[in-house]
N, CA, C and O atoms as a Maestro MAE file, in Angstrom:
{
 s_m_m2io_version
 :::
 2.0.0
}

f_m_ct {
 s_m_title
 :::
 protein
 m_atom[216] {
  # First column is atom index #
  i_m_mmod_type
  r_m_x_coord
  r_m_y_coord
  r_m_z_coord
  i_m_residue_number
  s_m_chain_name
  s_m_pdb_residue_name
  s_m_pdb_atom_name
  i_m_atomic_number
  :::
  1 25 160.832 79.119 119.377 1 A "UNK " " N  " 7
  2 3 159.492 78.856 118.929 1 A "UNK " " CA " 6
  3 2 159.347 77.345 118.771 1 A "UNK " " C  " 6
  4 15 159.992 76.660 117.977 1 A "UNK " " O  " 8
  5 25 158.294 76.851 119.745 2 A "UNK " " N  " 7
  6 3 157.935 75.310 119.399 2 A "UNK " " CA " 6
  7 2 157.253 75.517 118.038 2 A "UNK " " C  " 6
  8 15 156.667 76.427 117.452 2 A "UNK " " O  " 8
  9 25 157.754 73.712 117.720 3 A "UNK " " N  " 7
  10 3 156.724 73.289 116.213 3 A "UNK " " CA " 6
  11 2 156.254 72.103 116.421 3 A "UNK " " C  " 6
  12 15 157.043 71.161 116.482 3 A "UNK " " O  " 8
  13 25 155.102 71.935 116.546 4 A "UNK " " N  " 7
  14 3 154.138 70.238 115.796 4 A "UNK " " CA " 6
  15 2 155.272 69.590 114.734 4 A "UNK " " C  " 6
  16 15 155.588 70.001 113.618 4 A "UNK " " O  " 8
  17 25 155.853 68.232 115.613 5 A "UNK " " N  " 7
  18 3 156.590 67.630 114.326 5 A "UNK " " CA " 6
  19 2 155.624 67.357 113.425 5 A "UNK " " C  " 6
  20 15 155.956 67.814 112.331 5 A "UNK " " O  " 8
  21 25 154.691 66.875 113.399 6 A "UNK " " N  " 7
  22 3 153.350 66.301 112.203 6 A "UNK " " CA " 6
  23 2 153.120 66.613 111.591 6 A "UNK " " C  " 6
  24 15 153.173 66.150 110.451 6 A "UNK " " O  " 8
  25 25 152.432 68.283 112.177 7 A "UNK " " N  " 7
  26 3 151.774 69.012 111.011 7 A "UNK " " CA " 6
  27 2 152.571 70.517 111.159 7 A "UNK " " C  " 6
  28 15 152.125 71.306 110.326 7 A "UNK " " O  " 8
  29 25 153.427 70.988 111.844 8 A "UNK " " N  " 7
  30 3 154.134 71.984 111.719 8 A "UNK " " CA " 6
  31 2 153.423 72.870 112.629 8 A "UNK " " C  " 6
  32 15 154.069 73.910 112.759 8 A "UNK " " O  " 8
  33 25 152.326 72.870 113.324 9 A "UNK " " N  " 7
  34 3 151.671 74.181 113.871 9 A "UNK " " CA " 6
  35 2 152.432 74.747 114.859 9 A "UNK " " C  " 6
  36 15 153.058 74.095 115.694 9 A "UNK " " O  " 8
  37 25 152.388 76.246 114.772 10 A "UNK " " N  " 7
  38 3 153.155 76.491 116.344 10 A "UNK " " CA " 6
  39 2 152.209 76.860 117.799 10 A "UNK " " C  " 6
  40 15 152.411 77.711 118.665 10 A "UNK " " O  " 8
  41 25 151.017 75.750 117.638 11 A "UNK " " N  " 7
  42 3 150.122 75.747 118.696 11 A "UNK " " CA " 6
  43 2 149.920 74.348 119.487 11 A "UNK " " C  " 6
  44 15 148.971 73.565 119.523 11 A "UNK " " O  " 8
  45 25 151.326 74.347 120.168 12 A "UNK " " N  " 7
  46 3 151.810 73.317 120.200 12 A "UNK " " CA " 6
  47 2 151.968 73.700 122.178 12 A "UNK " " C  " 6
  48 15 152.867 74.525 122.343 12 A "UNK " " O  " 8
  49 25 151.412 73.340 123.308 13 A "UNK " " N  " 7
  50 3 151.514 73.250 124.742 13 A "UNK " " CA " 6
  51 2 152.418 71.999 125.619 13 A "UNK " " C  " 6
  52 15 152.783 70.874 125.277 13 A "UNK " " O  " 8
  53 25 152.533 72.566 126.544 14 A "UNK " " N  " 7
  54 3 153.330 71.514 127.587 14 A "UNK " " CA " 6
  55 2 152.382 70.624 128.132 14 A "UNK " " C  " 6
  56 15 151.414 71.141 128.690 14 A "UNK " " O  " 8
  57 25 152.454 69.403 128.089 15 A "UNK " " N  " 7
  58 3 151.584 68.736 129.023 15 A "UNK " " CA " 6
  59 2 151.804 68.645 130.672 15 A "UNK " " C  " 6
  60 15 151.095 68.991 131.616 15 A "UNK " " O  " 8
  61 25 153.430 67.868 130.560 16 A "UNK " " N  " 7
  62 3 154.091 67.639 131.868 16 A "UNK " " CA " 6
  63 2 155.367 67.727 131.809 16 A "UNK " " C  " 6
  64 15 155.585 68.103 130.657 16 A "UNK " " O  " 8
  65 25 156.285 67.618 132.310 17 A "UNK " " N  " 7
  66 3 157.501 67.983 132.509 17 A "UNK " " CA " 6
  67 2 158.106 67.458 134.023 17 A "UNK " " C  " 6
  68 15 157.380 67.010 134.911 17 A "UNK " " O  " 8
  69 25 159.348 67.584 134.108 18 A "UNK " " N  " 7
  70 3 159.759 66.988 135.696 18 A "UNK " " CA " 6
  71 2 160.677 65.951 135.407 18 A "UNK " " C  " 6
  72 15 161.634 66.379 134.761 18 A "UNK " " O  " 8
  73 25 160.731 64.686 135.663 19 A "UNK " " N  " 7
  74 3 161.322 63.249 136.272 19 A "UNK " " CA " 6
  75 2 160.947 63.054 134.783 19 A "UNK " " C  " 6
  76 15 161.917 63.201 134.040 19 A "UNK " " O  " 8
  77 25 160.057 62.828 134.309 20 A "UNK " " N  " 7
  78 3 159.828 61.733 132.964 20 A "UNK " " CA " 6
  79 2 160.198 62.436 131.898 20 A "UNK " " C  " 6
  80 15 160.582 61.845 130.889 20 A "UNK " " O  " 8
  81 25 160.149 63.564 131.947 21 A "UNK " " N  " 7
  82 3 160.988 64.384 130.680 21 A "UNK " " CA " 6
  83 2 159.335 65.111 130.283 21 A "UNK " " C  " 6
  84 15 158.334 65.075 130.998 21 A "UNK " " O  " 8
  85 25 159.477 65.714 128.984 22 A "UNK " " N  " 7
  86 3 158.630 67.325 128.879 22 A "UNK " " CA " 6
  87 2 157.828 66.280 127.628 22 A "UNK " " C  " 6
  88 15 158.400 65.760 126.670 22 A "UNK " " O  " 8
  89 25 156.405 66.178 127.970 23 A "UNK " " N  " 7
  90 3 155.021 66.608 127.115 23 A "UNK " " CA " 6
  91 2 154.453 67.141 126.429 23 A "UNK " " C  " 6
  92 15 153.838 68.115 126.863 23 A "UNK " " O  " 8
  93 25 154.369 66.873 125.302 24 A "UNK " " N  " 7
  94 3 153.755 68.196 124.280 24 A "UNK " " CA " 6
  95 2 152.538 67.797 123.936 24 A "UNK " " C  " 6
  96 15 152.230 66.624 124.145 24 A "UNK " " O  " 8
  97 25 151.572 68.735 123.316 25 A "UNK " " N  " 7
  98 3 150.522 68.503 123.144 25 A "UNK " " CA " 6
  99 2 150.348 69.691 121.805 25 A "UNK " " C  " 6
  100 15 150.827 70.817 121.941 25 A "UNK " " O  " 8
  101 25 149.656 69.308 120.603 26 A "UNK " " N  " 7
  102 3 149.157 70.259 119.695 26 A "UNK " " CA " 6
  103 2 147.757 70.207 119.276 26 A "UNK " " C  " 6
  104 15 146.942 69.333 118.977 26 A "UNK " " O  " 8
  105 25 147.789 71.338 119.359 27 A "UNK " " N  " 7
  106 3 145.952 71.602 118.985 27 A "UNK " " CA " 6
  107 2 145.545 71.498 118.402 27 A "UNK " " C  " 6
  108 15 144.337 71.324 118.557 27 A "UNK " " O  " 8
  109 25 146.240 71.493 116.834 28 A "UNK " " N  " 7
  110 3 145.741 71.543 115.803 28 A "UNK " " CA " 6
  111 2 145.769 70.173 115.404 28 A "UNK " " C  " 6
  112 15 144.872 69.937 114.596 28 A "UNK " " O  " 8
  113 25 146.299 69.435 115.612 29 A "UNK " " N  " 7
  114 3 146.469 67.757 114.727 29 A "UNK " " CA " 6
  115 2 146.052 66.710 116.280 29 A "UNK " " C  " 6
  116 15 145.568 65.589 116.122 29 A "UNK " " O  " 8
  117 25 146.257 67.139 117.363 30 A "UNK " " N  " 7
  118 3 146.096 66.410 118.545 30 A "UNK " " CA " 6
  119 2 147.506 65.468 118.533 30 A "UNK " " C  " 6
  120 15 147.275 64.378 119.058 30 A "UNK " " O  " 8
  121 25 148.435 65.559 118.226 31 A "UNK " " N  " 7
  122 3 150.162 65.174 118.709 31 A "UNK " " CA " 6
  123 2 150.374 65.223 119.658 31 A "UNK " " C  " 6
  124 15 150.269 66.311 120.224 31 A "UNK " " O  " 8
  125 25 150.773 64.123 120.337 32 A "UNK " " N  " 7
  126 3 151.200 64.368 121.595 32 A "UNK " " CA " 6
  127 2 152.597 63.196 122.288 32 A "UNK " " C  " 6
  128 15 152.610 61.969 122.189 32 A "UNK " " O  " 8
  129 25 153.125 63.641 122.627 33 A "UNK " " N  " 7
  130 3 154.634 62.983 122.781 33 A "UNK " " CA " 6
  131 2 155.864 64.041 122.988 33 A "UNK " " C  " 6
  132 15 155.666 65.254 122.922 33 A "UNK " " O  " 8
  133 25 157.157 63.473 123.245 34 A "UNK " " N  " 7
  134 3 157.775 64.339 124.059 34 A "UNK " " CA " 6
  135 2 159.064 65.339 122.627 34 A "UNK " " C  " 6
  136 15 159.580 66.452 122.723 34 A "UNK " " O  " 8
  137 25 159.150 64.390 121.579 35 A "UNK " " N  " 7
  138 3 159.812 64.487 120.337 35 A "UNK " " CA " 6
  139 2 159.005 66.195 119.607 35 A "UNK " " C  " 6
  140 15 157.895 66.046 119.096 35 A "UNK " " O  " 8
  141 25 159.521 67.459 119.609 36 A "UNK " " N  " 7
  142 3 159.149 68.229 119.393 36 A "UNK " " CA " 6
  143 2 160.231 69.562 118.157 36 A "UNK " " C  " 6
  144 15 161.349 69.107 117.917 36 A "UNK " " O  " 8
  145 25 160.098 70.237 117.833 37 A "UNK " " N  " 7
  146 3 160.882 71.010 116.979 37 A "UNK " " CA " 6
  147 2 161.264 72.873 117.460 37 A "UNK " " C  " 6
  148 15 160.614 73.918 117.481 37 A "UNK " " O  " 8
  149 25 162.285 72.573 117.693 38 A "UNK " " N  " 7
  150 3 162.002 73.996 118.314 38 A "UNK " " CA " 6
  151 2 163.119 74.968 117.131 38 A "UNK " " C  " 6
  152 15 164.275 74.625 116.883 38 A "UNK " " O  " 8
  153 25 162.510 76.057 116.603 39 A "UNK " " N  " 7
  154 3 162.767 77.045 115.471 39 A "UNK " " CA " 6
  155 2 162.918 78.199 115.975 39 A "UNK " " C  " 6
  156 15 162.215 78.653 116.878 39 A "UNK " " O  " 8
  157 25 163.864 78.779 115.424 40 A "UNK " " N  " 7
  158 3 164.169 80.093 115.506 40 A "UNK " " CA " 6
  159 2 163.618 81.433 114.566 40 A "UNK " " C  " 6
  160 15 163.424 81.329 113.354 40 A "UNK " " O  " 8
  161 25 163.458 82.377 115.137 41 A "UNK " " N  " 7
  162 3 162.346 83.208 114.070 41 A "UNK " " CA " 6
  163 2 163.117 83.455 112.632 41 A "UNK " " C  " 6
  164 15 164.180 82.853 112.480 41 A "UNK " " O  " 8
  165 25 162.893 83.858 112.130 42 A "UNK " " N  " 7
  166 3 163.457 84.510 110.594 42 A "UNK " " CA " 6
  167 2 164.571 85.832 111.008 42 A "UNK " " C  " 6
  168 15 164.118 86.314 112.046 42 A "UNK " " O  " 8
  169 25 165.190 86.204 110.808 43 A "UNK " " N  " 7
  170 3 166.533 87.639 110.983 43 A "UNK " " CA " 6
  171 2 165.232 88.644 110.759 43 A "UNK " " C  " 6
  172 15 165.187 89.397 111.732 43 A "UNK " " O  " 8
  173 25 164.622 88.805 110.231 44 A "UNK " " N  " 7
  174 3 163.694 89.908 109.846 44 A "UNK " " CA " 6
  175 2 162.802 90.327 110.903 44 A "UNK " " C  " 6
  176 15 162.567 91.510 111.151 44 A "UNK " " O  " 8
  177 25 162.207 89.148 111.647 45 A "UNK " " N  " 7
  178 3 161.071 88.896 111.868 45 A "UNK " " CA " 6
  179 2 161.909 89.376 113.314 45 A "UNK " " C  " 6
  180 15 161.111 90.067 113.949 45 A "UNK " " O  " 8
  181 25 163.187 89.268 114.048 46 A "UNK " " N  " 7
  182 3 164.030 89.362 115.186 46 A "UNK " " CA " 6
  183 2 164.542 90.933 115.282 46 A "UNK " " C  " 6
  184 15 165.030 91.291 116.353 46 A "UNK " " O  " 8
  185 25 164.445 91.866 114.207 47 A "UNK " " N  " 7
  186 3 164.631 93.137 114.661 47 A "UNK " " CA " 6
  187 2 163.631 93.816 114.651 47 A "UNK " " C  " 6
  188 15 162.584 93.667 114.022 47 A "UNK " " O  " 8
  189 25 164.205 95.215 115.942 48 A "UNK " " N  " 7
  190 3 163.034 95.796 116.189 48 A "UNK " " CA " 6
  191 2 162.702 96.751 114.603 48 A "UNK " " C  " 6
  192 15 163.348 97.059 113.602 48 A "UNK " " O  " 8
  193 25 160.810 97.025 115.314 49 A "UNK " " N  " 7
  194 3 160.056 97.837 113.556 49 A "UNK " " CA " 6
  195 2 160.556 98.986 114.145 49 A "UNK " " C  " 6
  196 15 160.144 99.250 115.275 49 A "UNK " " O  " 8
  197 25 161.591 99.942 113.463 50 A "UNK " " N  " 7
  198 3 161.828 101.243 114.095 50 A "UNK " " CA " 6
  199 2 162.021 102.074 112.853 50 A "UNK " " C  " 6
  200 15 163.101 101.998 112.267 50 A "UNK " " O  " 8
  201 25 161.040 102.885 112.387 51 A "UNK " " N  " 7
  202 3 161.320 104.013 111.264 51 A "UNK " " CA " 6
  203 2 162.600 104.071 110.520 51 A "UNK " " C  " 6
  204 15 163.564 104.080 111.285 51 A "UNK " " O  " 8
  205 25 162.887 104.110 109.331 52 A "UNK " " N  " 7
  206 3 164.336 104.056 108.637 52 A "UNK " " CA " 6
  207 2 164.822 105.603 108.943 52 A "UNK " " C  " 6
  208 15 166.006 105.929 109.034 52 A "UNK " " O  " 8
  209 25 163.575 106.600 109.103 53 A "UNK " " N  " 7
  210 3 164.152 108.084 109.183 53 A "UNK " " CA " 6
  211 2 164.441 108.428 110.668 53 A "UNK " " C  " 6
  212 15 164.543 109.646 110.809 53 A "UNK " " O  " 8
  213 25 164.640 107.571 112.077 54 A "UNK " " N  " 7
  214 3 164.995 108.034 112.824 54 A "UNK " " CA " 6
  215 2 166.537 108.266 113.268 54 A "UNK " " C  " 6
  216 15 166.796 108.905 114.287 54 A "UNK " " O  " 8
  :::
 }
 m_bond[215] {
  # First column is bond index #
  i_m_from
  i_m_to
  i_m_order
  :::
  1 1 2 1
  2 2 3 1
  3 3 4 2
  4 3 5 1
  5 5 6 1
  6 6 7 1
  7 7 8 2
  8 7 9 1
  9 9 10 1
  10 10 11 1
  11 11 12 2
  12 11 13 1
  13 13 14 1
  14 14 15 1
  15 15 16 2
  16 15 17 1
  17 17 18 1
  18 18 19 1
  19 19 20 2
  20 19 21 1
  21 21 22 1
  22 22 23 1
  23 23 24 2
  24 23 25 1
  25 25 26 1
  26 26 27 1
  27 27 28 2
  28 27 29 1
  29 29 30 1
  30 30 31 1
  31 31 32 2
  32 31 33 1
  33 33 34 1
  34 34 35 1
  35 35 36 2
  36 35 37 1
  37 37 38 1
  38 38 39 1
  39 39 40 2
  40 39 41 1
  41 41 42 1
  42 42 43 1
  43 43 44 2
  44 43 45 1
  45 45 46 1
  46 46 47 1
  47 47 48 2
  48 47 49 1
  49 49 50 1
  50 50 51 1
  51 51 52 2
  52 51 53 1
  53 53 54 1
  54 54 55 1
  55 55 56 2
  56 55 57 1
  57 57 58 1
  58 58 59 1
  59 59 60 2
  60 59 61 1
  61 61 62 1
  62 62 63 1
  63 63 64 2
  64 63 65 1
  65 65 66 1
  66 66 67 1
  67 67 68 2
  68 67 69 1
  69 69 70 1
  70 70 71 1
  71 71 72 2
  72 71 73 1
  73 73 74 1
  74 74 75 1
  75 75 76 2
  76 75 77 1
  77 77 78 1
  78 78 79 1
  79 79 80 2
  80 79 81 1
  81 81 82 1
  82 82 83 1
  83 83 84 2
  84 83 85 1
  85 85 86 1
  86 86 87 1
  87 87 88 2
  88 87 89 1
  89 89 90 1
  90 90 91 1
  91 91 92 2
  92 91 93 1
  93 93 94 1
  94 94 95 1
  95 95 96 2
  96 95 97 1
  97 97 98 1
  98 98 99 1
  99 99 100 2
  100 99 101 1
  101 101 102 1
  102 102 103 1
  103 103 104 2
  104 103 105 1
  105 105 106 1
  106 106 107 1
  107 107 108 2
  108 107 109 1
  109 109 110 1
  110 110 111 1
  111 111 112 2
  112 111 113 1
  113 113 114 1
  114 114 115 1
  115 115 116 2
  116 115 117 1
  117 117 118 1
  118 118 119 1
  119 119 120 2
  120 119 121 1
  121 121 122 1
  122 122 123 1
  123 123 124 2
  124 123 125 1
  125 125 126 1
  126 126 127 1
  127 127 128 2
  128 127 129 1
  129 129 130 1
  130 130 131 1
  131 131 132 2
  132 131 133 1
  133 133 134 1
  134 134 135 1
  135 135 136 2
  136 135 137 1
  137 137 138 1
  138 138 139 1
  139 139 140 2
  140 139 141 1
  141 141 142 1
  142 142 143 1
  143 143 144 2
  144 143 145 1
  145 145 146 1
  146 146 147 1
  147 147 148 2
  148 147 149 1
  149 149 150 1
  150 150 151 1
  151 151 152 2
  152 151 153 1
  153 153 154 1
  154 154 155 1
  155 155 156 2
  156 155 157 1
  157 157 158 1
  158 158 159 1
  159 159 160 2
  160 159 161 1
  161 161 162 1
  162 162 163 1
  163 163 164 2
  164 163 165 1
  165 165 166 1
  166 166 167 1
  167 167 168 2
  168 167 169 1
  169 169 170 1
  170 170 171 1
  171 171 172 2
  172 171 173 1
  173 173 174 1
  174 174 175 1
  175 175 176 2
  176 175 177 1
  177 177 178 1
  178 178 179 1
  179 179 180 2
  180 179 181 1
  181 181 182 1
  182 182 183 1
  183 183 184 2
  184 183 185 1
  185 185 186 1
  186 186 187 1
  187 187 188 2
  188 187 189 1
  189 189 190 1
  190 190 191 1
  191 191 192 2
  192 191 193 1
  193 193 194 1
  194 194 195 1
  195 195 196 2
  196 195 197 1
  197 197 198 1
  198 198 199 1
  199 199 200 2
  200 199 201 1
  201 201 202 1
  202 202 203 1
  203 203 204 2
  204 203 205 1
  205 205 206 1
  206 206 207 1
  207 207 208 2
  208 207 209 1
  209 209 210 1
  210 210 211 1
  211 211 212 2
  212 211 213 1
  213 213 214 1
  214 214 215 1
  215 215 216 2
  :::
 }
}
């Protein structure tokens, strides 16, 4: 999961990528540069929702 270093949002897009290295862009604060945060979900949030009675 990308993150907005700035403001934390995870509505955060690629601009460009290739030869010059990878672009980010966020929607919410308008950030843009290649310095980005990438997070891993929560243990909870990573297993499947499957009934405790099956």
């Amino acid at each position: 999961m990308l993150r907005c270093p700035q403001c934390g949002s995870r509505n955060v897009y690629q601009l460009a990528g290739g030869y010059i290295g990878q672009i980010y862009r966020c929607k919410s604060c308008g950030y843009r540069g290649s310095l980005i945060m990438e997070c891993e979900l929560p243990q909870d949030q990573n297993k499947d929702s499957k009934d405790p009675g099956d």
